[in-house]
C-alpha positions in Angstrom: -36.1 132.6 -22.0 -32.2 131.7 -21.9 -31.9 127.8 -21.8 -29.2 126.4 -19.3 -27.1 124.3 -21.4 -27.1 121.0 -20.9 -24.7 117.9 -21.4 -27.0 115.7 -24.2 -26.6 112.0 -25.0 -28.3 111.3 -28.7 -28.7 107.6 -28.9 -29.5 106.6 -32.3 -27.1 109.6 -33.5 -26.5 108.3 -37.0 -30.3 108.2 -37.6 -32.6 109.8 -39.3 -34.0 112.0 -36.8 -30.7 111.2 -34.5 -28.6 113.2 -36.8 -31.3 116.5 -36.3 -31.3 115.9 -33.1 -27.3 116.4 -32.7 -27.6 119.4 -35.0 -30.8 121.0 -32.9 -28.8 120.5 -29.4 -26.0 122.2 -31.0 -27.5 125.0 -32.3 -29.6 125.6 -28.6 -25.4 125.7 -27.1 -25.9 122.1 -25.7 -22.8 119.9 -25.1 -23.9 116.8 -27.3 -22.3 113.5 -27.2 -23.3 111.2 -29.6 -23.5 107.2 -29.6 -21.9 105.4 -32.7 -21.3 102.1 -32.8 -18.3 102.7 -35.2 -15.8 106.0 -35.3 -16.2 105.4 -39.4 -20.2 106.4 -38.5 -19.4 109.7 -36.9 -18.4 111.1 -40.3 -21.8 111.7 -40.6 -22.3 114.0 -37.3 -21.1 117.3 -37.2 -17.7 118.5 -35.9 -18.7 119.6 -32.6 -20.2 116.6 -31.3 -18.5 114.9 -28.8 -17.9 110.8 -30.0 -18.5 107.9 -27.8 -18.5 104.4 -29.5 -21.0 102.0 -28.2 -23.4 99.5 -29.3 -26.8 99.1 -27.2 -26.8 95.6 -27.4 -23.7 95.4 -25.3 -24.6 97.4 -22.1 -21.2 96.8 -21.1 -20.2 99.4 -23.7 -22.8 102.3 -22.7 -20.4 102.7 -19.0 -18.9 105.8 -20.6 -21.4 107.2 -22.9 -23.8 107.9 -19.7 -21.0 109.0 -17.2 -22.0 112.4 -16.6 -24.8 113.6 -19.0 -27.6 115.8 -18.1 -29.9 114.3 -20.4 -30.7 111.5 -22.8 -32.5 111.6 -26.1 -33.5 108.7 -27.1 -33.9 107.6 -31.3 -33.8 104.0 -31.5 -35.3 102.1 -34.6 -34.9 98.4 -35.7 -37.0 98.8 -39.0 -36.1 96.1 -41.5 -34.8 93.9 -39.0 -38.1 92.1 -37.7 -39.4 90.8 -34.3 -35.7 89.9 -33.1 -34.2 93.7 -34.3 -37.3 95.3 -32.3 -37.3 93.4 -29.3 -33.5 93.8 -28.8 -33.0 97.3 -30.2 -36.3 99.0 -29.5 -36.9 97.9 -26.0 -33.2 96.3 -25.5 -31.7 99.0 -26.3 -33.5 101.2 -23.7 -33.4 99.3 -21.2 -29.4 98.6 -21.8 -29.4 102.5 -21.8 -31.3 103.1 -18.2 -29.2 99.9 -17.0 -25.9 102.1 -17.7 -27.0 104.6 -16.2 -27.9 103.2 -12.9 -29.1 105.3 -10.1 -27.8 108.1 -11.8 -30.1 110.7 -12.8 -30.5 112.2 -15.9 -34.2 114.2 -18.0 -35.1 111.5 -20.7 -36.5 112.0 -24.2 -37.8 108.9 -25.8 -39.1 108.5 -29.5 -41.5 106.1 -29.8 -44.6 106.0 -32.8 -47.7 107.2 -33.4 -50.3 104.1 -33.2 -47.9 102.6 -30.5 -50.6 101.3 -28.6 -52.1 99.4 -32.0 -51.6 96.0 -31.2 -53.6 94.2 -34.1 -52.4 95.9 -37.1 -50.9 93.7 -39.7 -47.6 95.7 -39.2 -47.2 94.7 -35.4 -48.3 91.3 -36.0 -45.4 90.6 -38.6 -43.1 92.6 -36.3 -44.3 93.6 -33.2 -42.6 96.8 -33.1 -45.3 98.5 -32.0 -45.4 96.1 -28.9 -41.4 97.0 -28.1 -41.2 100.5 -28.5 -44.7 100.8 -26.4 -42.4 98.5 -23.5 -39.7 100.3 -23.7 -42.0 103.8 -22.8 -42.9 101.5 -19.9 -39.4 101.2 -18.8 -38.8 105.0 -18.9 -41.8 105.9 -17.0 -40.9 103.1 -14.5 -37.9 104.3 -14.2 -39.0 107.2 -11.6 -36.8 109.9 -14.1 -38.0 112.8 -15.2 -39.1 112.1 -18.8 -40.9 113.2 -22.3 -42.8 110.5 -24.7 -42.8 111.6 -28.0 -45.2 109.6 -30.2 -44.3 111.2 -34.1 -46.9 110.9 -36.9 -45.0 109.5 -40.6 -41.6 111.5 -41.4 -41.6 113.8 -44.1 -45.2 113.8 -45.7 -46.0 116.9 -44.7 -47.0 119.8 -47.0 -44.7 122.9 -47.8 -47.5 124.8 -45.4 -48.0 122.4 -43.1 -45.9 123.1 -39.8 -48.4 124.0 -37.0 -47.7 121.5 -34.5 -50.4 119.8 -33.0 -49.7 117.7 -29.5 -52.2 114.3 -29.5 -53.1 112.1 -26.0 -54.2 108.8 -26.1 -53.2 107.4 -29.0 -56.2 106.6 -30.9 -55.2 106.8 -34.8 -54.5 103.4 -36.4 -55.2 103.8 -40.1 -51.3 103.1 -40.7 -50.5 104.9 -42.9 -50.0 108.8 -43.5 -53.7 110.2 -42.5 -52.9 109.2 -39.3 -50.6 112.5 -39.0 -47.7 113.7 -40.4 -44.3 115.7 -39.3 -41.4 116.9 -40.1 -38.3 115.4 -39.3 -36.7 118.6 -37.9 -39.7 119.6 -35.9 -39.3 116.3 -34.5 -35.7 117.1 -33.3 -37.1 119.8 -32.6 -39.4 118.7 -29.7 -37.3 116.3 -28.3 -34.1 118.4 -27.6 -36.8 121.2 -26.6 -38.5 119.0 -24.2 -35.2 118.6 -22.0 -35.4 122.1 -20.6 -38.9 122.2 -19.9 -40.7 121.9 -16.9 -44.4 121.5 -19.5 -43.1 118.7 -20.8 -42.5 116.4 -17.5 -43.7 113.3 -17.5 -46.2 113.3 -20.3 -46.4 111.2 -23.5 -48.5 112.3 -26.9 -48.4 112.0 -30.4 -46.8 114.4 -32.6 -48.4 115.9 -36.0 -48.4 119.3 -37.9 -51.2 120.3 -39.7 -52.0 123.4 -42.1 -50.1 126.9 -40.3 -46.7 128.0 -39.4 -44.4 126.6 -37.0 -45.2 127.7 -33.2 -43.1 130.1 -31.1 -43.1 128.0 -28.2 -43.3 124.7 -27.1 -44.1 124.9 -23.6 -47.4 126.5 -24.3 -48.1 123.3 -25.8 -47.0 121.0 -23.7 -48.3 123.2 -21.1 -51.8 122.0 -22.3 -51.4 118.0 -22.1 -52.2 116.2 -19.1 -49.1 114.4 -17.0 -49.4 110.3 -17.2 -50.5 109.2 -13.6 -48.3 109.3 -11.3 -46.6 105.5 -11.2 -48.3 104.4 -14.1 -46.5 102.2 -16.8 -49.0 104.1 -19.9 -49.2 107.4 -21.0 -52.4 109.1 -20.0 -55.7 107.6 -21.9 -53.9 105.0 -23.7 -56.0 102.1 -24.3 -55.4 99.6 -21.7 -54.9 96.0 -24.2 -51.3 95.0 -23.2 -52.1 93.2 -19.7 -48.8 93.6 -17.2 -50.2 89.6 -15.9 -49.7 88.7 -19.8 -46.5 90.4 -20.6 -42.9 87.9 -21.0 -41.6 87.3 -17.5 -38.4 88.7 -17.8 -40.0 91.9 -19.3 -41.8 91.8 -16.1 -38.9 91.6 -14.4 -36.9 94.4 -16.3 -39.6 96.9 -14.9 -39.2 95.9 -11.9 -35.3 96.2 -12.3 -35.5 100.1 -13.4 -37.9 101.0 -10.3 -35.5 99.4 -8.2 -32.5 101.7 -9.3 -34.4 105.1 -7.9 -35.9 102.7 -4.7 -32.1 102.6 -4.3 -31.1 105.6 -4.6 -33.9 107.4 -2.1 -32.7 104.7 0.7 
C-alpha cells in the first residue's frame, strides 16, 4: 500500500529513538522537520531534515515548529534530570507542544514507557517519571486528536533473533527491569512513524516488545487487533485505574481541561 507522504514533526529529534525516527520518516518519503534546541545539535540529523530551533520549555518558541505539519511524533525524555526534568519536560513539554499547536489539527504519536501506569516502584517514587509521561498520554487523548500511545519495553536488550513484535494492553508488567519486554530501538521508530498513516492504529495505547521471530510485514495487522481507548477517556484501555483525576495537582487539572477546550473551539 503507497503511503501519502506526510509533513512530520520529530520532537526529541537529537534523541535516541528521535534521531531513528527522522531517519525512518525519511526513508517512508515523509517531509521531516526536526526540533533542536540548538543549530550546533542538528549536526547529528541527517541532511534532508528540515531544522527548526526550539526548546519545549519555552512554548513561545514551538509557533513555527508546528505551523503546518501533518503530524507529530513525539520522543521526549528527562532521564537524569529528576522530578523537576520529568514534570517539565515529560509532561511540560507535551503539553507546550499541543498548546502551539492550538486548534490546529495534526495525527500524534507519543512515546511513553512500559510500566507507565506503575506508580509504587522505587524508580517513580525517586522520580516520578512514570507519573509525567502517564499525564502527559492524558493530555493527548484529551486533546480530541487523532493519536497513537506507544508504551516501549527497555531499548536494545533484545537478542540477534528476537524481532517479532508483540503489541501489549493494559499495562500490567512492573518487574523494572528488562523481563518486562524488550525492543529495538529502530522497531520503535519504526512503529511510531508507521502509526501516522494508519487508520489500525487510531486512538489506541499498548506496550511495545519483540520476542523470539522475525520482524512482521505489517503493522496494521497488529494494530488492527488492539482495542481503541474509550471514547473520552483520559487512560488507555485496561490500564489500572490508581491515579485519581480528584487527586491529581490543580493546575494539571486544569491543563486537561485547557487541551479539550482547543477542539470544543474549533467545532463551534
Amino acid at each position: 500500500m503507497k503511503i501519502a507522504p506526510l509533513t512530520v514533526l520529530a520532537v526529541g529529534a537529537t534523541g535516541s529513538i528521535g534521531r531513528l525516527v527522522v531517519e525512518v520518516a525519511l526513508a517512508q518519503c515523509h517531509a521531516v522537520r526536526a526540533l533542536v534546541r540548538s543549530e550546533a545539535k542538528a549536526r547529528l540529523l541527517p541532511a534532508q531534515a528540515q531544522v527548526v530551533v526550539g526548546d519545549v520549555t519555552r512554548p513561545e518558541s514551538l509557533r513555527a515548529a508546528v505551523d503546518g505539519v501533518d503530524a507529530i511524533v513525539l520522543t521526549l525524555g528527562a532521564d537524569g534530570l529528576g522530578k523537576a526534568g520529568a514534570e517539565q519536560v515529560s509532561y511540560g513539554g507535551v503539553r507546550n507542544v499541543l498548546a502551539a499547536l492550538g486548534s490546529r489539527r495534526a495525527r500524534i504519536a507519543l512515546m511513553t514507557a512500559i510500566g507507565v501506569t506503575d506508580r509504587l516502584s522505587r524508580y517513580n517514587l525517586s522520580t516520578e517519571a512514570h507519573d509525567w509521561k502517564r499525564r502527559s498520554e492524558r493530555l493527548v487523548r484529551a486533546s480530541g486528536l487523532p493519536y497513537t500511545i506507544v508504551r516501549p519495553g527497555w531499548f536494545d536488550y533484545n537478542a540477534a533473533d528476537q524481532h517479532r513484535i508483540v503489541l501489549l494492553q493494559g499495562d500490567r508488567r512492573h518487574a523494572g527491569d528488562p523481563s518486562d519486554g524488550v525492543i529495538a530501538r529502530r522497531q520503535i521508530a519504526q512503529v511510531l512513524v508507521c502509526s501516522l498513516s494508519s487508520d489500525q492504529a487510531l486512538r489506541k495505547s499498548f506496550e511495545l516488545v519483540a520476542e523470539k521471530g522475525p520482524e512482521p510485514k505489517s503493522f496494521d495487522t497488529l494494530f488492527a487487533a488492539l482495542d481503541a481507548d474509550p471514547q473520552g477517556a483520559l487512560d488507555g484501555v485496561r490500564d489500572l485505574p490508581n491515579m485519581p483525576l480528584q487527586d491529581e495537582p490543580q493546575y494539571v487539572r486544569g491543563d486537561l481541561a485547557a487541551v479539550a477546550a482547543l477542539r470544543v473551539a474549533d467545532a463551534v
